[in-house]
C-alpha positions as CSV (number, residue, x, y, z in Angstrom):
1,X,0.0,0.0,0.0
2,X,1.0,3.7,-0.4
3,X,3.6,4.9,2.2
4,X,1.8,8.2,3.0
5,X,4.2,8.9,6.1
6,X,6.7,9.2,3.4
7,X,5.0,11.8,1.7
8,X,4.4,13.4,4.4
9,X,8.3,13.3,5.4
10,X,9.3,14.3,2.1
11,X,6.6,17.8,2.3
12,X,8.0,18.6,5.6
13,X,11.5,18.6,4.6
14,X,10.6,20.9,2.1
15,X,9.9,19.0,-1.0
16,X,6.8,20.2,-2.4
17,X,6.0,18.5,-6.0
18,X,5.9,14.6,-6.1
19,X,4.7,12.3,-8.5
20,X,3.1,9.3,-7.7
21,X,3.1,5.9,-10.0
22,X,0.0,4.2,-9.5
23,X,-2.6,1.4,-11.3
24,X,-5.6,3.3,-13.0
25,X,-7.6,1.2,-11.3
26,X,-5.9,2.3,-7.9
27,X,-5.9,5.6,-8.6
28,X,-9.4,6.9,-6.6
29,X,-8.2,4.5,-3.7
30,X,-4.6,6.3,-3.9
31,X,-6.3,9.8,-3.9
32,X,-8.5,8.6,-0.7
33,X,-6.1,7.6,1.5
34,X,-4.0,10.7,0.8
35,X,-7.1,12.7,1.6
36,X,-7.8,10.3,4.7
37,X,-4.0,10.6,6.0
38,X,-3.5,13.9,5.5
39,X,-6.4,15.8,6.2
40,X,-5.7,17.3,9.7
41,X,-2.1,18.5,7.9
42,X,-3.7,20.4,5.0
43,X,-7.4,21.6,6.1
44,X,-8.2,22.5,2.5
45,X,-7.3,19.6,-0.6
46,X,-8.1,20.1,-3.9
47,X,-8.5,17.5,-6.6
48,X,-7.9,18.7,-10.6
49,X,-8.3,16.5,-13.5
50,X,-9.2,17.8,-17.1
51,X,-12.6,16.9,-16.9
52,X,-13.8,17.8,-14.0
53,X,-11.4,20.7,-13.6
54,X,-10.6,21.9,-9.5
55,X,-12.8,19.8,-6.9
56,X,-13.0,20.5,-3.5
57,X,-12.5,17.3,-1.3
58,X,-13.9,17.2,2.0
59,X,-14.1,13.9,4.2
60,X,-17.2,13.3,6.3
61,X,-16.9,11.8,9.8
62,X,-19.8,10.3,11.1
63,X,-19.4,8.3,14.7
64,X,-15.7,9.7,14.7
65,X,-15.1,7.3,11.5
66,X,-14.6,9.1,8.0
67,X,-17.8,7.8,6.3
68,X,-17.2,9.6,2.9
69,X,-14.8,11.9,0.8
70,X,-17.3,14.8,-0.7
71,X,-16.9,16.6,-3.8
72,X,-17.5,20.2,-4.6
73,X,-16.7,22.6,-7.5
74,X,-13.6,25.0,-6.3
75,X,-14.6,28.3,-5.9
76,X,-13.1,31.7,-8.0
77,X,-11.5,29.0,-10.5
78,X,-11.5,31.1,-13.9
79,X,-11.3,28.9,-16.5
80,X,-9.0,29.8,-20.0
81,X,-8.6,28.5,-23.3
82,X,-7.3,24.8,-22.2
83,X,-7.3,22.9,-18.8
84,X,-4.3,22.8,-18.1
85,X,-3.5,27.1,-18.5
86,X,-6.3,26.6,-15.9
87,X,-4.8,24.7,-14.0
88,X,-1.8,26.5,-13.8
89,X,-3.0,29.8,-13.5
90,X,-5.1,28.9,-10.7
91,X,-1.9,27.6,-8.8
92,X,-0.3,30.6,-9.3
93,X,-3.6,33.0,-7.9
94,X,-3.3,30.5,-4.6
95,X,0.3,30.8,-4.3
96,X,0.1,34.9,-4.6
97,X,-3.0,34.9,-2.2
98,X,-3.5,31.7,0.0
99,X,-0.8,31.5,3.0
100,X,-3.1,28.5,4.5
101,X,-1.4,24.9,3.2
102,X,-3.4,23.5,0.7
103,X,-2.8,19.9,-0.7
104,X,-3.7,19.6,-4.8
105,X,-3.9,16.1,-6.2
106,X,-3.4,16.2,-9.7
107,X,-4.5,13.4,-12.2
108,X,-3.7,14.2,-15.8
109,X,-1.2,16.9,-15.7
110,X,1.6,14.9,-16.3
111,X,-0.3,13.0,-19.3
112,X,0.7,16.9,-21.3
113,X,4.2,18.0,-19.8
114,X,5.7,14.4,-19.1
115,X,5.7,13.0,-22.8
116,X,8.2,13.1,-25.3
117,X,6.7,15.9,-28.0
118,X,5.1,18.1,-24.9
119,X,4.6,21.4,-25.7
120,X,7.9,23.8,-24.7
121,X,5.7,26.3,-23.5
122,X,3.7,24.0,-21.4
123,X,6.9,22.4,-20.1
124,X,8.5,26.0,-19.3
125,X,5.0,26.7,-17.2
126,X,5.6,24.1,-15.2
127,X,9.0,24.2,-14.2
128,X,7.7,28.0,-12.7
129,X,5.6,26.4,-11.5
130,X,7.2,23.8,-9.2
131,X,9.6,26.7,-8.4
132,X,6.8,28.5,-7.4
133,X,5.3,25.6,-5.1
134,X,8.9,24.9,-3.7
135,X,8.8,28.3,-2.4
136,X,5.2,28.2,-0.6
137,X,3.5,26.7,1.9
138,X,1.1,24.3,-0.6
139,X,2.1,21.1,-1.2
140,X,1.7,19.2,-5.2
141,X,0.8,14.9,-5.7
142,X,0.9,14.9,-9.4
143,X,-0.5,11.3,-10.5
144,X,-0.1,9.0,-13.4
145,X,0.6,5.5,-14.7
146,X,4.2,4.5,-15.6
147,X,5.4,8.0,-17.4
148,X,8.8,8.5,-17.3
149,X,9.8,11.8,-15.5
150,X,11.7,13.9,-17.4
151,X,15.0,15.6,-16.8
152,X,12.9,19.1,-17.9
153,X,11.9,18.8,-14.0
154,X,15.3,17.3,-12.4
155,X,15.4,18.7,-8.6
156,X,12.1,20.2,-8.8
157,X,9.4,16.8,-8.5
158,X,10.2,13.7,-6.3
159,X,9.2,10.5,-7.8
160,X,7.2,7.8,-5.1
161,X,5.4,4.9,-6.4
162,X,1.8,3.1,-5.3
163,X,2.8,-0.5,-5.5
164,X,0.5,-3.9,-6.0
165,X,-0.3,-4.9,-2.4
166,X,2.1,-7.4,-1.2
167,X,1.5,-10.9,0.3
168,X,-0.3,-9.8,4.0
169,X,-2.5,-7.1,1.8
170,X,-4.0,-9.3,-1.0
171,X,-4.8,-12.1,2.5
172,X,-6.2,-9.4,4.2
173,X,-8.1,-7.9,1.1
174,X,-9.1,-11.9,0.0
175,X,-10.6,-12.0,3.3
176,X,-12.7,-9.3,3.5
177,X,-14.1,-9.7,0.5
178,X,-14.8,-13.6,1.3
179,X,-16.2,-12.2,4.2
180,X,-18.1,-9.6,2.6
181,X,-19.8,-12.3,-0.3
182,X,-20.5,-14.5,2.5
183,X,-22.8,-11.8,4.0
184,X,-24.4,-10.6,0.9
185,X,-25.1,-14.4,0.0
186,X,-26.6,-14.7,3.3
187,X,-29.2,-11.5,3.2
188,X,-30.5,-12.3,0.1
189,X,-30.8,-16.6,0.4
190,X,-28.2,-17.5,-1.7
191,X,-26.1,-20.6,-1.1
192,X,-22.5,-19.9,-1.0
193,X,-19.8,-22.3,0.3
194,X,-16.3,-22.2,1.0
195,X,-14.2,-25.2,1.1
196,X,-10.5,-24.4,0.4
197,X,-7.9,-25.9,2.7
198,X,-4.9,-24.1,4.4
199,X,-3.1,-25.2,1.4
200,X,-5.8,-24.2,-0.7
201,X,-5.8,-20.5,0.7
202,X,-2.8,-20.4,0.8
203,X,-2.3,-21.1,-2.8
204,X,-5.6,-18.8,-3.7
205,X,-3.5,-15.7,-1.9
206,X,-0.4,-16.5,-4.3
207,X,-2.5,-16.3,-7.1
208,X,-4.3,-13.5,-6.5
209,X,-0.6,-11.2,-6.2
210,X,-0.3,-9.4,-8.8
211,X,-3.0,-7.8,-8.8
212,X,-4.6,-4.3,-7.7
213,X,-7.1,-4.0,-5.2
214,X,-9.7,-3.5,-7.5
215,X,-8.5,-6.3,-9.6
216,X,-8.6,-8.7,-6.8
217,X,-12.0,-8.1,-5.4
218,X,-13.4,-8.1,-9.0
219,X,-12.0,-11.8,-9.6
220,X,-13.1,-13.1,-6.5
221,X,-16.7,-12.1,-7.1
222,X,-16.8,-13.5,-10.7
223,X,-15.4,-17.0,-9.7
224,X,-17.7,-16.8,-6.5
225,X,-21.1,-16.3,-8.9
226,X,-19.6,-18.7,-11.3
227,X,-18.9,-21.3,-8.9
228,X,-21.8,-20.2,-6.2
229,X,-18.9,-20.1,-3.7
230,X,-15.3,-20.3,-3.6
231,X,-13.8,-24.2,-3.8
232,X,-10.5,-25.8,-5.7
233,X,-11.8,-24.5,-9.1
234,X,-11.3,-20.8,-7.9
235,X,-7.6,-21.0,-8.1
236,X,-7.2,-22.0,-12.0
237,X,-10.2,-19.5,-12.5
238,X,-7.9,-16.9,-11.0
239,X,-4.9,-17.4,-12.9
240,X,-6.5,-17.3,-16.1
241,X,-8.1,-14.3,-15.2
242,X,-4.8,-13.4,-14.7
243,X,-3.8,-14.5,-18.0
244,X,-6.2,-12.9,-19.8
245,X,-6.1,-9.6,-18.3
246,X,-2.3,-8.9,-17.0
């Protein structure tokens, strides 16, 4: 899982831009628990992708538990001729006017500046801009999927990367979802069995590595519907998931 201690070390000691190698399919997950972790250190997070533009993230505790992340249009966001002018421009208006820490999650930016081909202009906006960050109290997570950093922004980004959970993670996520199945089979009448050994769980876990979070949970519910349980089936069913899809 995500070491977001380390990114928080890495902020304090002054390093303010920092990329983050993740799954797509991990990416919302990612983005939550950097929200979750973080939230008492910056009191106002921002989410920008070129869709949706700046959101405003806000988690909702309920029984002293953080239920939910909401999700609000940013306010005084002017928006120019392309997203990501927007996005930088905006940046620059809450570095000149906001001395409050804010944390901004970014999703696509890198997708323009990172490539080989990327505009120069583009490129020489945000290298000011990571200067300009550098030198502020806001902090930068810039996300994407397996880009290549450039040496345009040597010094001024810090590379981290969201791995695959390891072994403990994919038995702990196997069995909560075995757990969660179990009790949705239950509610609504459904007959669902599980018969694996040690051995067999054992071997189920090592099959499911490799996988994302997302990826994992999704395989377990297809073999669980297609077998009405999980037996000593589910284990080839998982690796040619695997096969298929990897």
């Amino acid at each position: 899982m995500f070491n977001t201690s380390q990114l928080t070390l890495l902020f304090k000691a002054g390093i303010a831009s920092i990329t983050v190698d993740t799954p797509a399919a991990s990416e919302t997950a990612l983005v939550e628990k950097i929200v979750i972790d973080l939230r008492e250190r910056y009191r106002t997070i921002f989410q920008w992708d070129c869709g949706n533009q700046f959101l405003q993230l806000n988690p909702i505790l309920e029984r002293n538990a953080i239920t939910r992340i909401d999700k609000s249009p940013a306010s005084g966001v002017n928006l120019e001729a392309h997203p990501i002018i927007t996005f930088v421009k905006h940046l620059e208006r809450l570095i000149n006017e906001e001395t409050n820490p804010s944390l901004i999650i970014a999703k696509d930016f890198l997708e323009f500046v990172a490539k080989p081909g990327s505009r120069p202009d583009w490129i020489r906006l945000s290298q000011d801009l990571f200067f300009a960050i550098k030198r502020s109290p806001h902090r930068l997570v810039l996300t994407h999927q397996g880009l290549d950093i450039p040496s345009n922004f040597k010094d001024l980004i810090w590379e981290m990367a969201n791995p695959l959970p390891d072994e403990r993670e994919v038995e702990q996520i196997k069995q909560r979802k075995l757990a969660a199945l179990s009790t949705s089979a239950t509610t609504n009448q459904i007959n669902f069995e599980l018969t694996l050994n040690d051995q067999e769980q054992q071997q189920l876990t090592r099959a499911l590595q490799g996988m994302t979070v997302e990826g994992i949970e999704d395989a377990l519910q297809l073999v669980a519907i297609q077998e009405r349980g999980i037996n000593c089936h589910a284990i080839k069913h998982i690796l040619d998931i695997k096969k298929q899809h990897l």
